[in-house]
TIBA-626916 format. One record per residue (C-alpha): residue in one letter; y, x, z. Coordinates in pm, 1 decimal, decimal comma, always signed. Layout:
code:A | py:Y | px:X | pz:Z
...
This chain:
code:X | py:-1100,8 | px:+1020,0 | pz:+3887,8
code:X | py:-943,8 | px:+1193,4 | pz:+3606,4
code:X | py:-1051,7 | px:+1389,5 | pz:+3272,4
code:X | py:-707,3 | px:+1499,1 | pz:+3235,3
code:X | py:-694,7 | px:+1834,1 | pz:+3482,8
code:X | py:-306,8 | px:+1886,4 | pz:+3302,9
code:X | py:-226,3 | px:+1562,7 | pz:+3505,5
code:X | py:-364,1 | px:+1592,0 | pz:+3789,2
code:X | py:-166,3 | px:+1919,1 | pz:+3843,7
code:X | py:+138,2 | px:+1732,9 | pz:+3767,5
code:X | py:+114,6 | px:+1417,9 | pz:+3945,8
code:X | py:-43,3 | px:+1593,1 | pz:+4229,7
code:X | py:-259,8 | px:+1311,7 | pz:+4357,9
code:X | py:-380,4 | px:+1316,1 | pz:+4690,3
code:X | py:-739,8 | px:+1430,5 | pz:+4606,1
code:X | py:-907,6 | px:+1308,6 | pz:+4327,7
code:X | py:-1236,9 | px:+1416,6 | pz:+4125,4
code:X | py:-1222,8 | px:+1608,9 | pz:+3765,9
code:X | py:-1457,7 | px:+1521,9 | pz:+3484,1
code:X | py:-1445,3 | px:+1746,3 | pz:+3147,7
code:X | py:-1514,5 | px:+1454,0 | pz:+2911,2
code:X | py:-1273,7 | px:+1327,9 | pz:+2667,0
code:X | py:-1033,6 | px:+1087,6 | pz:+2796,1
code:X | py:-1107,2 | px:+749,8 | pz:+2841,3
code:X | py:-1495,8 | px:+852,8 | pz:+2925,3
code:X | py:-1398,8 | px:+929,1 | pz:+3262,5
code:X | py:-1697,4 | px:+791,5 | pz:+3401,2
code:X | py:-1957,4 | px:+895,7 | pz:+3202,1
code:X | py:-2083,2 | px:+883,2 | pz:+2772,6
code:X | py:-2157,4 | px:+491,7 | pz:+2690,3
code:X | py:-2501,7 | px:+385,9 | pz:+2716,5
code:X | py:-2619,2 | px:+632,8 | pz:+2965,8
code:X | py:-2659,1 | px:+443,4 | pz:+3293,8
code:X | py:-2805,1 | px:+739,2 | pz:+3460,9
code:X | py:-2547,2 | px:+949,2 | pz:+3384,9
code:X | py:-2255,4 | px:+710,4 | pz:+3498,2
code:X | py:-2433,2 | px:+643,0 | pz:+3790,8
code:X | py:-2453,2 | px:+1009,5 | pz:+3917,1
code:X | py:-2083,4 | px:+1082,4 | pz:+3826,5
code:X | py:-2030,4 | px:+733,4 | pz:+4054,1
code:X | py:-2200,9 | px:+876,6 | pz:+4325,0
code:X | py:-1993,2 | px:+1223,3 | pz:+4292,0
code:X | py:-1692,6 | px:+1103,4 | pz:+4281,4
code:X | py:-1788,8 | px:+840,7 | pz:+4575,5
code:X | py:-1941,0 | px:+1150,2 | pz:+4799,0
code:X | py:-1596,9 | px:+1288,3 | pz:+4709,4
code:X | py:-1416,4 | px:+1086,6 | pz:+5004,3
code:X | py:-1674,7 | px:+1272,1 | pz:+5243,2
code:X | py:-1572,9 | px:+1645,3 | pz:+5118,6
code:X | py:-1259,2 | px:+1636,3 | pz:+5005,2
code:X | py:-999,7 | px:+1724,9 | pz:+5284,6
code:X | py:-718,2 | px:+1855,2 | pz:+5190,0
code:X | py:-447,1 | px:+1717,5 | pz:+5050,0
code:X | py:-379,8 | px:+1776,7 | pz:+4635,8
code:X | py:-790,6 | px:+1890,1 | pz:+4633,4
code:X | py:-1004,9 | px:+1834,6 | pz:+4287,0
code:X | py:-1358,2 | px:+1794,1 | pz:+4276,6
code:X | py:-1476,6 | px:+1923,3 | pz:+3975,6
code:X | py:-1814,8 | px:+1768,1 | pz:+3813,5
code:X | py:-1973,6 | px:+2017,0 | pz:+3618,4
code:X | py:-2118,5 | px:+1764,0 | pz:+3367,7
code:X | py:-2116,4 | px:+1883,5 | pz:+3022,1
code:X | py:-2031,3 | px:+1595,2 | pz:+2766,8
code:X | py:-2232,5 | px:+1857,9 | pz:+2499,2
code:X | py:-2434,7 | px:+2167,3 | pz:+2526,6
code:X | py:-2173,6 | px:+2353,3 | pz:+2370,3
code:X | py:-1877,2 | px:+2118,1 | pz:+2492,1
code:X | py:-1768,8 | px:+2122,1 | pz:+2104,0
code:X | py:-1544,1 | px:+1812,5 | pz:+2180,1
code:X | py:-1274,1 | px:+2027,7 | pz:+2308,0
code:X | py:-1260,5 | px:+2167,6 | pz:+1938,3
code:X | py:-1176,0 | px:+1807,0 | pz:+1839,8
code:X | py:-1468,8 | px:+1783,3 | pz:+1639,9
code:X | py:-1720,9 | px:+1519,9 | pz:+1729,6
code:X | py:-1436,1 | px:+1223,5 | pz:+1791,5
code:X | py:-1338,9 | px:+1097,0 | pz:+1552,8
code:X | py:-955,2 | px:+1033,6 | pz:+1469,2
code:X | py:-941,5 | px:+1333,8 | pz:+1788,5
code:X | py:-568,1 | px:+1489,0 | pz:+1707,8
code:X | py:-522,7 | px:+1622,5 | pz:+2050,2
code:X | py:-283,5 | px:+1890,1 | pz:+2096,1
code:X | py:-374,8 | px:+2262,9 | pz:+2206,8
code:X | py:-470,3 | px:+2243,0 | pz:+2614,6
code:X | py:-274,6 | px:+2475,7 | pz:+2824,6
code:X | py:-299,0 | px:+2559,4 | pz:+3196,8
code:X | py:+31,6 | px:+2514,2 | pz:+3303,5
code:X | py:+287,5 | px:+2195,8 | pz:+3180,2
code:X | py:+431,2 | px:+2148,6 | pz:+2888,7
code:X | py:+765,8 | px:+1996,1 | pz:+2806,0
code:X | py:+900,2 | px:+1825,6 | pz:+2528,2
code:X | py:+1251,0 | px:+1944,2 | pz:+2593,4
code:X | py:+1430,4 | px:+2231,4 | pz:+2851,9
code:X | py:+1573,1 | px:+1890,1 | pz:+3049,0
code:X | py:+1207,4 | px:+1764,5 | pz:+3142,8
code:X | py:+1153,1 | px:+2148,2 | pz:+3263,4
code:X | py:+1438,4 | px:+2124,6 | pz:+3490,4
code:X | py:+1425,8 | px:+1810,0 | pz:+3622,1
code:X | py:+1046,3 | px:+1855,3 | pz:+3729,1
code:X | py:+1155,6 | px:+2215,8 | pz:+3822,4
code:X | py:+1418,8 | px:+2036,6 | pz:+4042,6
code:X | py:+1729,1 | px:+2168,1 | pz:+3883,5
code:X | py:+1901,1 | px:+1871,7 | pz:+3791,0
């Protein structure tokens, strides 16, 4: 399980199951059983669906109605950096050496 989809595509797990929350609620807001217990479930069903090798699950939970916490503005202390679709890389030497030329 990840809330991090920017990982996932770079550590290319085998399969694994995708939750839009902020990170480190991976499993759900605190003091909602109900909710953690159906993300459980989903991510449990997951070994039954999920076939292919790299394959994410995605849980279409919302942690909001408008998802506002990916504007950084309902955590507190949330500095989090602009979210892009493909990696980032501190420096042209990371690129390459993921990239494979190095």
């Amino acid at each position: 399980m990840s809330s991090a989809l920017d990982v996932i595509k770079s550590v290319n797990p085998p399969r694994t199951v995708f939750l839009d929350f902020p990170l480190g609620h991976t499993t759900g807001k605190p003091n909602e059983p109900s909710l953690q217990h159906d993300i459980l479930i989903q991510a449990l069903d997951a070994f039954k669906t999920l076939k292919s090798p790299g394959e994410v699950m995605k849980l279409s939970h919302k942690w909001d109605e408008h998802d506002s916490w990916l504007e950084g503005d309902t955590l507190a202390g949330d500095v989090r950096q602009q979210r892009f679709e493909t990696p980032q890389y501190q420096v042209e030497e990371d690129r390459k050496r993921v990239e494979g030329g190095i």
